[in-house]
N, C-alpha and C positions, 0 to 999 in steps of 0.2 A: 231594692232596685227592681224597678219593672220594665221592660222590653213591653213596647206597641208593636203588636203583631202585625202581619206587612196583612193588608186588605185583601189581595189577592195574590194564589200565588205567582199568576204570571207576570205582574207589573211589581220591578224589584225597585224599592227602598232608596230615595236618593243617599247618597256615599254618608257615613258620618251617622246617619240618625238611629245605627241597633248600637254603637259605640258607648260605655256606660260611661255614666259623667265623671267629670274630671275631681279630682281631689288634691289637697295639699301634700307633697314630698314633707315628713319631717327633718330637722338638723338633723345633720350625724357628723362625726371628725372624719378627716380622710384618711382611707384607706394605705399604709405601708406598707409595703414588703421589706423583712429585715432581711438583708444580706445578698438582694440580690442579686447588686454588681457584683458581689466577690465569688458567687456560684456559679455566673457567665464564664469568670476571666478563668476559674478555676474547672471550667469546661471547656475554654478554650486553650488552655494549656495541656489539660491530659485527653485532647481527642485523639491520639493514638491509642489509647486505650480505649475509648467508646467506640472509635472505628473497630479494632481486634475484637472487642467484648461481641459487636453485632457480626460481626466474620462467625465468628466460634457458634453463636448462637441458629445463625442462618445454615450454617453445616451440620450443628446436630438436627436442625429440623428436617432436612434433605434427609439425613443419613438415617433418623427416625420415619420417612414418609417415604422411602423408597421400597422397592420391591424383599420381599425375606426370606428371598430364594424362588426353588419352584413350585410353592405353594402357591406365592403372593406373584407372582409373575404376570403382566401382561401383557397385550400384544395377543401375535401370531407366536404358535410353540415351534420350534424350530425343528425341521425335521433330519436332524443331525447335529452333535455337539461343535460347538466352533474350537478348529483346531488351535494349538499357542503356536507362532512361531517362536522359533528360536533364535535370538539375538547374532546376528552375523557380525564375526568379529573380524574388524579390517586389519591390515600389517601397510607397513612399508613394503614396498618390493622396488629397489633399483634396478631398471634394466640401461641397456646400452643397443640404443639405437643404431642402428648401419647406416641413415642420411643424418649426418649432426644439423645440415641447414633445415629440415625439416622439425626440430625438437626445439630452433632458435623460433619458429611458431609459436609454441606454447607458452601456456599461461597455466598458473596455480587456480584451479577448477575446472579446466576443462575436462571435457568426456572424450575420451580416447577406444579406440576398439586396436590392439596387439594382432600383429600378423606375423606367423613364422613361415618366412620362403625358404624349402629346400631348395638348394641343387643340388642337379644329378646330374647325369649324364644323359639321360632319357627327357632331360627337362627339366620343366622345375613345378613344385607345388606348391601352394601355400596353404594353411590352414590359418583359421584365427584362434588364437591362447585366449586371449582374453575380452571382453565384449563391456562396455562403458565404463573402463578403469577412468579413475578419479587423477587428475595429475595433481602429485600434494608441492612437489618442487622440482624445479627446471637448475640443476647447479648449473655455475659457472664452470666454463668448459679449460680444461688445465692448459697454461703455456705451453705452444708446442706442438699441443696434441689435434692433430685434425683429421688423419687419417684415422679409420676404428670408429666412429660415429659419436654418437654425444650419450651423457649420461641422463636419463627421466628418472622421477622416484614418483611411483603411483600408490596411490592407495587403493587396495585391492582384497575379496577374501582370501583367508589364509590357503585355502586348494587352489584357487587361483595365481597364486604365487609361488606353489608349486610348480604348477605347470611353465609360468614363467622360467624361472631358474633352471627347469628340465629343456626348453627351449632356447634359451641363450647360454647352456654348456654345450648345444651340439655345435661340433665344429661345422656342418654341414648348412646351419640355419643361418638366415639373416633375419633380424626382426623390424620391422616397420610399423607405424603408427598411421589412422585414417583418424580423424576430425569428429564427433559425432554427433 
C-alpha cells in the first residue's frame, strides 16, 4: 500500500484520499458470552456486598494514605498540642419552681437559665445556679397542689446539680426560671 504524498504542505488533501483501501471483512460465528445473565442477576443480588467490599476497600486506602503521625504530617505544625476534652456527663436534676404558671410555659428542650432569690431582711438577692439547663420533662402537676410552685426535671452537669439541690434545700431561696 502506497500513500500519495500531499504536493504541498500547505494545501491539505481532500477528506478520504490518505485513507488505505477498503478490503473484505471475512465470516466468522458470533460472538457469546456464557453466563452473562446469571452474573448480572447474581450481582444484583449480592450488591450489599460489592457496596461493603468498596467501603472496606476505600477506608483502607484513606487510612493507608493518610498522615503517620508527626513525621508524615501536613499542614501548619501546631504551636501547642490540642487539648481532649472531657465528656461532660449530664444527670436528671428536679427542681421545684416557686411560679408553677411560669413552668406550665415550658417545653421538653427548652434552654432555661435557674435563678435563686434570697430573702432577707435587708432585701433580696438573687444569683443564677444554673445557666442553659436543658428542660428534659415538665410533669404533671399533683391534684391539689398549687400552692409550693411546680415541678421541672432539667438536664444539667453533675456540679451543676449540686448546686441546684444546695439551692432548693435553703429555706430562705425561691427559685425561678428565665427563657433562654
Amino acid at each position: 500500500m502506497s500513500f500519495a504524498p500531499s504536493p504541498s504542505p500547505l494545501v491539505p488533501l481532500p477528506l478520504g484520499t490518505d485513507a488505505p483501501p477498503t478490503c473484505e471483512v471475512p465470516h466468522f460465528a458470533p460472538v457469546r458470552v456464557r453466563g452473562g445473565r446469571r452474573q448480572l442477576q447474581r450481582f444484583v443480588r449480592h450488591r450489599g456486598r460489592a457496596l461493603a467490599l468498596g467501603l472496606a476497600v476505600t477506608a483502607a486506602a484513606l487510612v493507608a494514605a493518610g498522615p503517620g503521625g508527626d513525621d508524615g504530617a501536613r499542614g501548619h505544625p501546631a504551636t501547642e498540642p490540642v487539648r481532649r476534652h472531657r465528656a461532660v456527663e449530664t444527670v436528671s436534676a428536679p427542681v421545684r419552681i416557686a411560679d408553677g404558671a411560669t413552668v406550665r410555659l415550658l417545653r421538653p428542650g427548652d434552654r432555661v437559665d435557674v435563678i435563686a432569690a434570697e430573702e432577707s431582711a435587708l432585701g433580696g438577692d438573687a444569683r443564677v445556679v444554673a445557666r442553659g439547663a436543658r428542660v428534659a420533662k415538665v410533669p404533671e402537676p399533683l391534684d391539689g397542689v398549687t400552692e409550693g410552685g411546680a415541678l421541672v426535671v432539667l438536664s444539667v452537669p453533675r456540679s451543676t446539680a449540686a448546686r441546684l439541690a444546695g439551692a432548693s434545700a435553703s429555706a430562705t431561696a425561691r427559685l425561678a426560671v428565665t427563657l433562654c
